[in-house]
C-alpha positions as a printed NumPy array, in Angstrom:
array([[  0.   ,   0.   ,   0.   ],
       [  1.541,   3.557,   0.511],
       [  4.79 ,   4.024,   2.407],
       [  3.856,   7.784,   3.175],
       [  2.66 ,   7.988,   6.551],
       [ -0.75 ,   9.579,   6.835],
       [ -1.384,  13.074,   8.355],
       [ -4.366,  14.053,  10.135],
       [ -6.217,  16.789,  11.785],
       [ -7.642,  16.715,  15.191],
       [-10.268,  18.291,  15.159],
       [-12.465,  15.948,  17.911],
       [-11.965,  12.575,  20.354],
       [-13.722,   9.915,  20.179],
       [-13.601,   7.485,  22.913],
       [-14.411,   3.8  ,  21.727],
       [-13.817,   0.762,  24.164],
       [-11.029,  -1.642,  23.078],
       [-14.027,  -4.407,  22.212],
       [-15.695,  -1.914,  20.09 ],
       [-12.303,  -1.057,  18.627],
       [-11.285,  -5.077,  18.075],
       [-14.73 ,  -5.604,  16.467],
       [-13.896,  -2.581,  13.347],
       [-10.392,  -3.648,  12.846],
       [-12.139,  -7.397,  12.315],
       [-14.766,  -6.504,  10.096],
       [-12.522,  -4.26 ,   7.933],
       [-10.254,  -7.134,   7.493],
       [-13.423,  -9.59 ,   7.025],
       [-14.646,  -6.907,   4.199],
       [-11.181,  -6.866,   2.861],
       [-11.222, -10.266,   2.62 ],
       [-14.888, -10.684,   1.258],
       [-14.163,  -7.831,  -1.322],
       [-10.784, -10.004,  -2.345],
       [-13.263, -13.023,  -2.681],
       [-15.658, -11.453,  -4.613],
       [-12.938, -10.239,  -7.125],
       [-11.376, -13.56 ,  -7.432],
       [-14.764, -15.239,  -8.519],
       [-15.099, -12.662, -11.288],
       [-11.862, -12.805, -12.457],
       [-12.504, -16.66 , -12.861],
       [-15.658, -16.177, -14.392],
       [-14.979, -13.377, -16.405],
       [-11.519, -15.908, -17.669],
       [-13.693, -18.94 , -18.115],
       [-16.135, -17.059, -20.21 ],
       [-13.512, -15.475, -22.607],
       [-12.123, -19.052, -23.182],
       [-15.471, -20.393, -23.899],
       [-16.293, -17.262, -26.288],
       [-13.072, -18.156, -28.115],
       [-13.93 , -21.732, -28.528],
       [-17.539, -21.11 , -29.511],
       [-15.875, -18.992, -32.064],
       [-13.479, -21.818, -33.145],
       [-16.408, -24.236, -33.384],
       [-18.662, -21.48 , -35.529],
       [-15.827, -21.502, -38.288],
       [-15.275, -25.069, -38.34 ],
       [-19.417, -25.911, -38.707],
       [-19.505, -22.818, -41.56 ],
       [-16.238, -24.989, -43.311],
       [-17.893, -27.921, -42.671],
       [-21.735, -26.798, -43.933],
       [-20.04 , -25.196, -46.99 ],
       [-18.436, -28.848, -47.659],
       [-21.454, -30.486, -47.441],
       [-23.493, -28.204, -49.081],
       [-21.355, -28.333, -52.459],
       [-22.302, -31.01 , -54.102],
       [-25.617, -33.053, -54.335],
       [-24.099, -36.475, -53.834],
       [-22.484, -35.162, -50.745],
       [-25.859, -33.784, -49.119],
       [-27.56 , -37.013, -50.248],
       [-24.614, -38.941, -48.496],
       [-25.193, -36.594, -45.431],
       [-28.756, -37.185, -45.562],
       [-28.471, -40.936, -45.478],
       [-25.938, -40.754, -42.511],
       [-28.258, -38.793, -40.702],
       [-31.197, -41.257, -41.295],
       [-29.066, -44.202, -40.403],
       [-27.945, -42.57 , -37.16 ],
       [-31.074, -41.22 , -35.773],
       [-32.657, -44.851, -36.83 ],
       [-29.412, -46.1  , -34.435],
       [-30.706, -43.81 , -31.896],
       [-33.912, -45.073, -31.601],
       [-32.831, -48.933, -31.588],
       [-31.081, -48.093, -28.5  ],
       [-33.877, -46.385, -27.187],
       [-35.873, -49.846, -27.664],
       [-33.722, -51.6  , -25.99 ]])
């Protein structure tokens, strides 16, 4: 934090008992700690969902290279249609069994 030593006015006392003054000093360092938390669980988050933007993006390019494949020649959709039939007819095989 800073090395300069703070300078104050006095401009009033205030008398606090040493309880009183034990129980601030904890709950600054409990909302220093809290506030530490809280940042830590959105860094995290905010890391996770950058990685999982980058591989949505990843997967959108490969399923536009892979559409514009399929989609270029008639025998290939027909093929494409037939391995969908076959699988989803796989699918519900299992199902029945």
């Amino acid at each position: 934090m800073n090395d300069e030593e703070k300078k104050y006015s006095v401009i009033g006392q205030v008398t606090i008992g040493t309880d009183e003054y034990r129980d601030l000093i904890e709950a600054v360092a409990e909302s220093k700690e809290e506030s530490s938390r809280k940042e830590n669980k959105w860094y995290e988050e905010y890391t996770r969902a950058n990685t999982l933007e980058k591989q949505l993006e990843g997967i959108r390019v490969q399923a536009e290279s892979l559409s514009g494949f399929v989609n270029s020649s008639e025998e290939i959709k027909a093929k494409y249609k037939l391995f969908l039939v076959e699988r989803q007819m796989a699918a519900q095989m299992e199902d029945q069994e």
